[in-house]
Biopython code that builds the backbone (N, CA, C, O; Angstrom):
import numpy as np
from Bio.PDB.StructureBuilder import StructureBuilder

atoms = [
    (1, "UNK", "N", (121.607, 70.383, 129.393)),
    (1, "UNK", "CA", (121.601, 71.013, 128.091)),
    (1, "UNK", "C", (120.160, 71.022, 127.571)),
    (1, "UNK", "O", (119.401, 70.062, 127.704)),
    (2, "UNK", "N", (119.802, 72.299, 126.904)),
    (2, "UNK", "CA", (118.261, 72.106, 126.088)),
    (2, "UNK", "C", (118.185, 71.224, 125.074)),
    (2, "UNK", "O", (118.993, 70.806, 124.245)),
    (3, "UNK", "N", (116.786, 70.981, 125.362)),
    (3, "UNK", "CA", (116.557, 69.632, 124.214)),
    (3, "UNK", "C", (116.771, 70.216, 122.785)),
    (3, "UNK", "O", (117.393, 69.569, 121.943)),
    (4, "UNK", "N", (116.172, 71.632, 122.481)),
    (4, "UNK", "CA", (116.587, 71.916, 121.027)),
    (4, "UNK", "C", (118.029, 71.848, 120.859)),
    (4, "UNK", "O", (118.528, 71.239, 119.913)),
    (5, "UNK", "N", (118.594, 72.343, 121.583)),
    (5, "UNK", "CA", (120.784, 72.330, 121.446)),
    (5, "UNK", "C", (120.949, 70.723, 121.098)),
    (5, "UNK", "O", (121.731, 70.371, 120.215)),
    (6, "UNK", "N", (120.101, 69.696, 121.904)),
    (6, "UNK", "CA", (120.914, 68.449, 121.513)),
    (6, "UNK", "C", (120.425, 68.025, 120.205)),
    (6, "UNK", "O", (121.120, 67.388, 119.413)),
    (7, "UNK", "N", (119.353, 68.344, 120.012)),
    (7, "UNK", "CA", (118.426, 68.069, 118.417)),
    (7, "UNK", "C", (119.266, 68.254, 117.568)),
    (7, "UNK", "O", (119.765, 67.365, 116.877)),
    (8, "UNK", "N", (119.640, 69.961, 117.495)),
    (8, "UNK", "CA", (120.776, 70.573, 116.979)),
    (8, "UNK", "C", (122.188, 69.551, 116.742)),
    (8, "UNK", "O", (122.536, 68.859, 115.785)),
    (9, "UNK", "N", (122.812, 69.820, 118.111)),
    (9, "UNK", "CA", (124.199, 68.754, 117.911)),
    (9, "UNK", "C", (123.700, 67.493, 117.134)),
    (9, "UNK", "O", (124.158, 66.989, 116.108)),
    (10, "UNK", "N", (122.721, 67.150, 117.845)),
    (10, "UNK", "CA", (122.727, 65.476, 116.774)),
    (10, "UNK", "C", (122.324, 65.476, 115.203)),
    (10, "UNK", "O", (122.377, 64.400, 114.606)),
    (11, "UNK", "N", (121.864, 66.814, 114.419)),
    (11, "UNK", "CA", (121.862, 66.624, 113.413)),
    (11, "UNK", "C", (124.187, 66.641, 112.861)),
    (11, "UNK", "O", (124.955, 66.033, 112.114)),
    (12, "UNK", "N", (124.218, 67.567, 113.707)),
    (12, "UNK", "CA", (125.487, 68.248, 113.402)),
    (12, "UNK", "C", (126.446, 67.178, 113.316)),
    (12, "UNK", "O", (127.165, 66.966, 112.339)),
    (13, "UNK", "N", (126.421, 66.386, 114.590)),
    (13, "UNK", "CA", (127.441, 65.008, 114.261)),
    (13, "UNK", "C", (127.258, 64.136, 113.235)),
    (13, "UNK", "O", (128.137, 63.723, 112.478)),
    (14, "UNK", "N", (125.636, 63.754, 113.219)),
    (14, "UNK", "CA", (125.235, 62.963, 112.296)),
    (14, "UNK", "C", (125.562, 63.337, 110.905)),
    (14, "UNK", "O", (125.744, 62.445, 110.077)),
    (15, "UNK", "N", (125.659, 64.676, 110.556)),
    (15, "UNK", "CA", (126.045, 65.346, 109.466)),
    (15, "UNK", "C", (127.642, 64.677, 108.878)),
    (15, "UNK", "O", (127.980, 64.137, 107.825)),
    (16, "UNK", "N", (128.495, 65.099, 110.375)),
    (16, "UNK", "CA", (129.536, 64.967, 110.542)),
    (16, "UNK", "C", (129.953, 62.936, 110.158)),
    (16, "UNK", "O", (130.906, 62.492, 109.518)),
    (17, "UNK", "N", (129.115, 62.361, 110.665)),
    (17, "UNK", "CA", (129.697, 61.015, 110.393)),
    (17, "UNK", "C", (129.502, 60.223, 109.036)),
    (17, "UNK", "O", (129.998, 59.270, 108.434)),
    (18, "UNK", "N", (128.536, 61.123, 108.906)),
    (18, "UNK", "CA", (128.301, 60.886, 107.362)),
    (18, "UNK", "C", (129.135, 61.445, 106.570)),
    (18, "UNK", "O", (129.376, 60.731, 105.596)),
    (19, "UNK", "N", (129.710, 62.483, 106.578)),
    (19, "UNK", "CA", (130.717, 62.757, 105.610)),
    (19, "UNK", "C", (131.924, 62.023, 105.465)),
    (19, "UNK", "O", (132.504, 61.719, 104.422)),
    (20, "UNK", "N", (132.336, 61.691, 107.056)),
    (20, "UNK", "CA", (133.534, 61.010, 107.429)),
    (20, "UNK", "C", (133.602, 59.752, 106.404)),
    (20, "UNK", "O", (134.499, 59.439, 105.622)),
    (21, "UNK", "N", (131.964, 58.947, 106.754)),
    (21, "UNK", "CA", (131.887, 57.435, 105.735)),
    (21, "UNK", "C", (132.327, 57.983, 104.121)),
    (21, "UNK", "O", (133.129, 57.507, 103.316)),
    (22, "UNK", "N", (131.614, 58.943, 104.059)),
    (22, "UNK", "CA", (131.540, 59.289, 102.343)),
    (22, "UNK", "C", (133.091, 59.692, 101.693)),
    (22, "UNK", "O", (133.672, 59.530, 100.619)),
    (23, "UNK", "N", (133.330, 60.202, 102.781)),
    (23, "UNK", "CA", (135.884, 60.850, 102.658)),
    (23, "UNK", "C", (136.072, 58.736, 102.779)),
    (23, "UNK", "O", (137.061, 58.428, 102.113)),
    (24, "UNK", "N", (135.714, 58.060, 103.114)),
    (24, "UNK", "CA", (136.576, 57.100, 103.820)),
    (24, "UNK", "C", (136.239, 55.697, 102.273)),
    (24, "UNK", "O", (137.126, 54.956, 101.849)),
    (25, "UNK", "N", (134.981, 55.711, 101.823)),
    (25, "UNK", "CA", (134.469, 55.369, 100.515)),
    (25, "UNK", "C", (135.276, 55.640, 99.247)),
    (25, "UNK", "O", (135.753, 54.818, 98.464)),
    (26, "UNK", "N", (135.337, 57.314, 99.212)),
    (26, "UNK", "CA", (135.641, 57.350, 98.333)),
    (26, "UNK", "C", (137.090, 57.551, 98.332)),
    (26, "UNK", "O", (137.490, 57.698, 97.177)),
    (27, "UNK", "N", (138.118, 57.619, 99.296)),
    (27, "UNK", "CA", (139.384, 57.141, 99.597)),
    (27, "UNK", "C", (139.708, 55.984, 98.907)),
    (27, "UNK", "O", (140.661, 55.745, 98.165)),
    (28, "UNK", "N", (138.501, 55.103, 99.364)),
    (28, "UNK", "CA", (138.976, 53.193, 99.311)),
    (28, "UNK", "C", (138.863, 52.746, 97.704)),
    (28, "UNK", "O", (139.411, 51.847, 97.067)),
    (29, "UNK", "N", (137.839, 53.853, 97.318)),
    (29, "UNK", "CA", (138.104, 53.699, 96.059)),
    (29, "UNK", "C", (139.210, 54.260, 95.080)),
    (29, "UNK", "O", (139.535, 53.839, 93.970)),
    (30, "UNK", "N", (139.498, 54.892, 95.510)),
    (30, "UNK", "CA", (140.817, 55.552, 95.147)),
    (30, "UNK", "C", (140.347, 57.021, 94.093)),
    (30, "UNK", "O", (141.008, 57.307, 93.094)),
    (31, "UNK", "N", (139.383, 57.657, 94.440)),
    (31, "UNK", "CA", (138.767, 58.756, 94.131)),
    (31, "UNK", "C", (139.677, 60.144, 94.656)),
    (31, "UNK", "O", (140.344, 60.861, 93.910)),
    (32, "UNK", "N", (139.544, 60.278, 95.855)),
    (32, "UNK", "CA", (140.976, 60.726, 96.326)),
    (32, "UNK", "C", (142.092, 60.248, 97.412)),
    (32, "UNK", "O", (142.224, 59.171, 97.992)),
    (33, "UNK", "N", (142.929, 61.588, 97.477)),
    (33, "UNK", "CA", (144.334, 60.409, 98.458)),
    (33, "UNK", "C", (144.013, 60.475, 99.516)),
    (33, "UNK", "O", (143.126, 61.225, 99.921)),
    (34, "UNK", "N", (144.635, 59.739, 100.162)),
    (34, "UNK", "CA", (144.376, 60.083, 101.742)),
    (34, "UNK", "C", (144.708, 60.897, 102.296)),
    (34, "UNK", "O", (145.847, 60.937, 101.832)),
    (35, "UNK", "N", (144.672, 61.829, 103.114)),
    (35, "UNK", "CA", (144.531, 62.709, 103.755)),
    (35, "UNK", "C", (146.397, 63.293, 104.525)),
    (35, "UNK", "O", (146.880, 62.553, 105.381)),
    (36, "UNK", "N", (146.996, 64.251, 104.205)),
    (36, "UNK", "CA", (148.264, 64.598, 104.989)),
    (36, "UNK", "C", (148.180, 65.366, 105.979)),
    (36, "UNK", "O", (148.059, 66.564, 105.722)),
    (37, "UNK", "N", (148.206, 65.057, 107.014)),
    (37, "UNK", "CA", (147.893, 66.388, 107.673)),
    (37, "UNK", "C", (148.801, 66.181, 109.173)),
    (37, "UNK", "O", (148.850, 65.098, 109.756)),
    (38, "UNK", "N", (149.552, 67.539, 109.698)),
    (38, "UNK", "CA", (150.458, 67.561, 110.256)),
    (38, "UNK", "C", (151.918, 66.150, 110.353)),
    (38, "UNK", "O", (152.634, 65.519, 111.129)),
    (39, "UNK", "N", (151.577, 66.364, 108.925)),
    (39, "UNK", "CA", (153.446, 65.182, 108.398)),
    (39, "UNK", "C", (152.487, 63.985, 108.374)),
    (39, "UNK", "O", (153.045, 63.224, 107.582)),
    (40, "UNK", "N", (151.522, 63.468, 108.731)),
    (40, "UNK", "CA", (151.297, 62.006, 108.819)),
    (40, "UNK", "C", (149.839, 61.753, 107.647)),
    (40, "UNK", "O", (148.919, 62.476, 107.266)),
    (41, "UNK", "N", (150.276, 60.276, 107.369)),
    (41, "UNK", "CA", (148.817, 60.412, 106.531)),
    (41, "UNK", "C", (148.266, 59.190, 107.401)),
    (41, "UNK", "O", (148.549, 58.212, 108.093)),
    (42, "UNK", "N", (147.128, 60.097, 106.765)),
    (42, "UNK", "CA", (145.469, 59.587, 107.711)),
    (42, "UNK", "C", (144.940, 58.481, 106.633)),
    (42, "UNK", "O", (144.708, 58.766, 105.458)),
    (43, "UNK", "N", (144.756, 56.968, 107.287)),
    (43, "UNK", "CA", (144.556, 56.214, 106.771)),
    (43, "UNK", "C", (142.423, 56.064, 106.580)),
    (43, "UNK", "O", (141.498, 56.624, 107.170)),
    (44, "UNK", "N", (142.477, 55.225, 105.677)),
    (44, "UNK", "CA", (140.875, 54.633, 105.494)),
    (44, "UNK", "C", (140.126, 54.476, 107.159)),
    (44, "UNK", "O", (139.103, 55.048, 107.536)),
    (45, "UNK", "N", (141.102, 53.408, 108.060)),
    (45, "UNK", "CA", (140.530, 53.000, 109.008)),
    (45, "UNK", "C", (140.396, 54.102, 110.133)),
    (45, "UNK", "O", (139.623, 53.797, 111.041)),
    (46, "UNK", "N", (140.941, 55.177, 110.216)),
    (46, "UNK", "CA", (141.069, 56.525, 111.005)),
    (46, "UNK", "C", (139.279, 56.987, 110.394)),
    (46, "UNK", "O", (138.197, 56.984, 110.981)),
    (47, "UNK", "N", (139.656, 57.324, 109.054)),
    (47, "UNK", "CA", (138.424, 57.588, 108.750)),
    (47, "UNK", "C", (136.722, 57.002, 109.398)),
    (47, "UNK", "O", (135.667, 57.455, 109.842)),
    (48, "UNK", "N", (137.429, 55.643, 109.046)),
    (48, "UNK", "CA", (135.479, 55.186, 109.423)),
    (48, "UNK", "C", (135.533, 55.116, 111.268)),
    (48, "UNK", "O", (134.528, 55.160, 111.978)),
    (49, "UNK", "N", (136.987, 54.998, 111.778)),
    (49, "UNK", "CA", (136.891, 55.563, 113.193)),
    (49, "UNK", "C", (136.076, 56.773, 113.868)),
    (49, "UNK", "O", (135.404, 56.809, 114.899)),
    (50, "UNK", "N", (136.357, 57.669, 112.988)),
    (50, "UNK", "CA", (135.914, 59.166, 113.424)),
    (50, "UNK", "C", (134.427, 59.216, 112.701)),
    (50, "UNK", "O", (133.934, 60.344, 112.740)),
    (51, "UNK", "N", (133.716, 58.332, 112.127)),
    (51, "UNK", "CA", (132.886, 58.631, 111.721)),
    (51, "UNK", "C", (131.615, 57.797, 112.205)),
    (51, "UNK", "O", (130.446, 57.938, 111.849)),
    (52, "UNK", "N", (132.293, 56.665, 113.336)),
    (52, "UNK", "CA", (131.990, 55.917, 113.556)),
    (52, "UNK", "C", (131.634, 56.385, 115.074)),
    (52, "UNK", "O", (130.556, 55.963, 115.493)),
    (53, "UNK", "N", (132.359, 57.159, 115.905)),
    (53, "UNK", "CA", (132.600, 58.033, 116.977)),
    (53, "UNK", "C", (131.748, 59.098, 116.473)),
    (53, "UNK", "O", (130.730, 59.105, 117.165)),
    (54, "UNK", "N", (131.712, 59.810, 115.770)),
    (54, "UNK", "CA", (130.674, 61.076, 115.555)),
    (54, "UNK", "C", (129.238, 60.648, 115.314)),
    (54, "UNK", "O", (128.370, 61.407, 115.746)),
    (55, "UNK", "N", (128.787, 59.315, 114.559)),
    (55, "UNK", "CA", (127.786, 58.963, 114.382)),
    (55, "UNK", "C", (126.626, 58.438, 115.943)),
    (55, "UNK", "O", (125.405, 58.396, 116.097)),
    (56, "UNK", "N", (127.927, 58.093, 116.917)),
    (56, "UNK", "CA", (127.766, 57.536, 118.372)),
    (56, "UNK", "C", (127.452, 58.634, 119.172)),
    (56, "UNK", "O", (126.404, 58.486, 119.800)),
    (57, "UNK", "N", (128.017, 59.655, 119.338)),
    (57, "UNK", "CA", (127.384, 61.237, 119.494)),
    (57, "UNK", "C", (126.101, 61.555, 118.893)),
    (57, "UNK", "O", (124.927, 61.511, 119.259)),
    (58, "UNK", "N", (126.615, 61.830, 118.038)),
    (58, "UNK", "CA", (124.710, 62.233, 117.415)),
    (58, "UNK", "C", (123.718, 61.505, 117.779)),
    (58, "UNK", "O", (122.616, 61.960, 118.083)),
    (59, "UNK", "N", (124.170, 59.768, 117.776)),
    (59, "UNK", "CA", (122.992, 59.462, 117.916)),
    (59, "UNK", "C", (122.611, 59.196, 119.671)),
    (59, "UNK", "O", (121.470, 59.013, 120.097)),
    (60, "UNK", "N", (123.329, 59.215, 120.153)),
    (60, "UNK", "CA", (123.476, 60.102, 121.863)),
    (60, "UNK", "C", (122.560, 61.044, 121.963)),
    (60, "UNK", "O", (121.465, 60.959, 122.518)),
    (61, "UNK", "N", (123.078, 62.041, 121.356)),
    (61, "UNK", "CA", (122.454, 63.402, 121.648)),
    (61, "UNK", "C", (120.720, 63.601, 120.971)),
    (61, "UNK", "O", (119.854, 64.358, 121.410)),
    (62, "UNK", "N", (120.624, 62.710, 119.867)),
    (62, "UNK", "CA", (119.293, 62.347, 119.669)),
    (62, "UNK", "C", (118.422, 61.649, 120.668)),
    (62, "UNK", "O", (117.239, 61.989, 120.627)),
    (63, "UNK", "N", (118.621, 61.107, 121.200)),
    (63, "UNK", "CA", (118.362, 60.389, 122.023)),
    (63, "UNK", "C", (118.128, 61.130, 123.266)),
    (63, "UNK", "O", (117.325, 60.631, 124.055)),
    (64, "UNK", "N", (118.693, 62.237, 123.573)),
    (64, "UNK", "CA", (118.455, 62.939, 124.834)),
    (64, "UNK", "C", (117.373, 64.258, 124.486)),
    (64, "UNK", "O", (116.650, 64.732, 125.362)),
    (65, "UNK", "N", (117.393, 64.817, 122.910)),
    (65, "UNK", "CA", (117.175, 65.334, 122.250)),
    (65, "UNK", "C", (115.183, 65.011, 122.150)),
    (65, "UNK", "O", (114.216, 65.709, 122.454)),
    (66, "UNK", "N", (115.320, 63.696, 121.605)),
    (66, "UNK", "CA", (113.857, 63.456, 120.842)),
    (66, "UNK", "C", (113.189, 62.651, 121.829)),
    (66, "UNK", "O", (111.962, 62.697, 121.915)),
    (67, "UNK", "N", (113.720, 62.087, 122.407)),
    (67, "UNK", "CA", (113.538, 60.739, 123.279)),
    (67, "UNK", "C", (112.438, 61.218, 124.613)),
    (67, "UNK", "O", (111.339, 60.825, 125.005)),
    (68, "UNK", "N", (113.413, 62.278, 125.034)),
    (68, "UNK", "CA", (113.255, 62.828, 126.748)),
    (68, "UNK", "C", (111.689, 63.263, 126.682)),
    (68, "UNK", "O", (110.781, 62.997, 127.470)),
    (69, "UNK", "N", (111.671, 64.201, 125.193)),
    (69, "UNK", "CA", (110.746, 65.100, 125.068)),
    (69, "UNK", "C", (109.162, 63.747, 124.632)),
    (69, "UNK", "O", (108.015, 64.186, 124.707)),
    (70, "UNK", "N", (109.268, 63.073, 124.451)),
    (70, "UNK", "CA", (108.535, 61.866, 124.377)),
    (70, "UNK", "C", (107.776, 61.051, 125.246)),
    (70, "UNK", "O", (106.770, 60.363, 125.072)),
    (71, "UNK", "N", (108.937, 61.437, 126.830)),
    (71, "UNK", "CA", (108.517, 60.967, 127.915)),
    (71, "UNK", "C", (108.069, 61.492, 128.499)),
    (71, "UNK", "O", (107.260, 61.033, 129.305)),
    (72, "UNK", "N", (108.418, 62.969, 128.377)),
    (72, "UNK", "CA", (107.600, 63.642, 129.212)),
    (72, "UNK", "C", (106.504, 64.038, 128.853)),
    (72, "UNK", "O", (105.592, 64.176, 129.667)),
    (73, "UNK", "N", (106.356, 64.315, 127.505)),
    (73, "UNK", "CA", (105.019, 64.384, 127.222)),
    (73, "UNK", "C", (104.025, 63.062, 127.267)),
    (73, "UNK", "O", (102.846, 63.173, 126.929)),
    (74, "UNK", "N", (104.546, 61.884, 127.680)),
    (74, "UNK", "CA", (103.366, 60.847, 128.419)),
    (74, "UNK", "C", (103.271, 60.725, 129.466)),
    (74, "UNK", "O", (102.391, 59.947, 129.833)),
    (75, "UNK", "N", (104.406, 61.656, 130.895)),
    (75, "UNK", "CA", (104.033, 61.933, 131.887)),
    (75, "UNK", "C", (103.229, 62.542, 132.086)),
    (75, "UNK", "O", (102.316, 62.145, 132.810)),
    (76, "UNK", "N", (103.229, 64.081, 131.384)),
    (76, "UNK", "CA", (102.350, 65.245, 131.676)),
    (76, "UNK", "C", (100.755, 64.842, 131.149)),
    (76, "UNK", "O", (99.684, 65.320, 131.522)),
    (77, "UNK", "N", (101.066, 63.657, 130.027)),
    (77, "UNK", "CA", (99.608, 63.262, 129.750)),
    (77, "UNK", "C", (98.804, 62.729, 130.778)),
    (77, "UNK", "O", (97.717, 63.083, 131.234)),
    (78, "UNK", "N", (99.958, 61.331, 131.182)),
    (78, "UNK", "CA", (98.875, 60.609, 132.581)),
    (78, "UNK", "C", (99.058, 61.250, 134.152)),
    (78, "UNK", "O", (98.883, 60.573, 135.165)),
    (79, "UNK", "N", (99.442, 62.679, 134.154)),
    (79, "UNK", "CA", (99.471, 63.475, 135.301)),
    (79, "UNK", "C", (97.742, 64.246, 134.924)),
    (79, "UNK", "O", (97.007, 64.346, 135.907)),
    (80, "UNK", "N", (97.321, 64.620, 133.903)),
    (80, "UNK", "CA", (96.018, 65.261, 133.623)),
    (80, "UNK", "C", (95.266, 64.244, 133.833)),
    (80, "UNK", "O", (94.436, 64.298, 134.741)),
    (81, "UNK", "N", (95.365, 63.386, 133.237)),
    (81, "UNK", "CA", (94.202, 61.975, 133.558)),
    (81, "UNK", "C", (94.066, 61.784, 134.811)),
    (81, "UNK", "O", (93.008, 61.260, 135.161)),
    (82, "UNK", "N", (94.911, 62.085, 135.693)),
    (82, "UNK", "CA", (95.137, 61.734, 137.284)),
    (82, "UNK", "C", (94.171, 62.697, 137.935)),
    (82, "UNK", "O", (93.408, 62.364, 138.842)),
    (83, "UNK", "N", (94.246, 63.856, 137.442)),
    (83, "UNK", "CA", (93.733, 65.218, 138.014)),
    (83, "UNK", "C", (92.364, 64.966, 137.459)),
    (83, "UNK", "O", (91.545, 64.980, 138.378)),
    (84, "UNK", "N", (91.796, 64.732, 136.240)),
    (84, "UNK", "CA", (90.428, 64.625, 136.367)),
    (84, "UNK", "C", (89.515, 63.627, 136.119)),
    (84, "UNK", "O", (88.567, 63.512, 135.343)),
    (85, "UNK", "N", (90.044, 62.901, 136.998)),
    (85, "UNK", "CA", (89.090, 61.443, 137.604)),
    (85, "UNK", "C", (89.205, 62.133, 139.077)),
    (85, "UNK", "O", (88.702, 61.584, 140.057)),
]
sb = StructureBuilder()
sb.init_structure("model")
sb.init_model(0)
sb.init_chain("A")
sb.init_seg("    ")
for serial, (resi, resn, name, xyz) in enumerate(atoms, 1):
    if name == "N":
        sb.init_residue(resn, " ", resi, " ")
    sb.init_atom(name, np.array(xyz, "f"), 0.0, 1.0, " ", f" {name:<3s}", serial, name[0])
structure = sb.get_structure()
């Protein structure tokens, strides 16, 4: 996958797990209800699950994202140093 796509995804999850904490907060506070969805309700701990899992992605995909591009640019550095000595 390109490094910009994972940059991308990892803002997107990270986006994503953060909202999840912020639904799961203000649940616990009793701001709103919990969640119904297909007959069942979705508890607090579902919440910081999925947000907890999306935050683990992003920060994955950051990591393949910001990281890679880091290394290689100190390969390609001490590959020039190599070439002119």
């Amino acid at each position: 996958m390109n490094r910009e796509v994972c940059k991308f995804l990892s803002g997107f999850f990270g986006a994503l797990g953060w909202a999840h904490a912020g639904y799961a907060v203000a649940t616990s506070l009793g701001v709103v209800n919990e969640p119904t969805f297909l007959g069942r309700r979705w508890g607090v701990g579902y919440m910081w699950t999925e947000a907890a899992v999306y935050t683990t992605i992003g920060a994955a995909l950051g990591y393949a994202g910001w990281l890679a591009t880091a290394e290689d640019a100190l390969s390609e550095q001490a590959d020039e140093l190599a070439r002119t000595r």
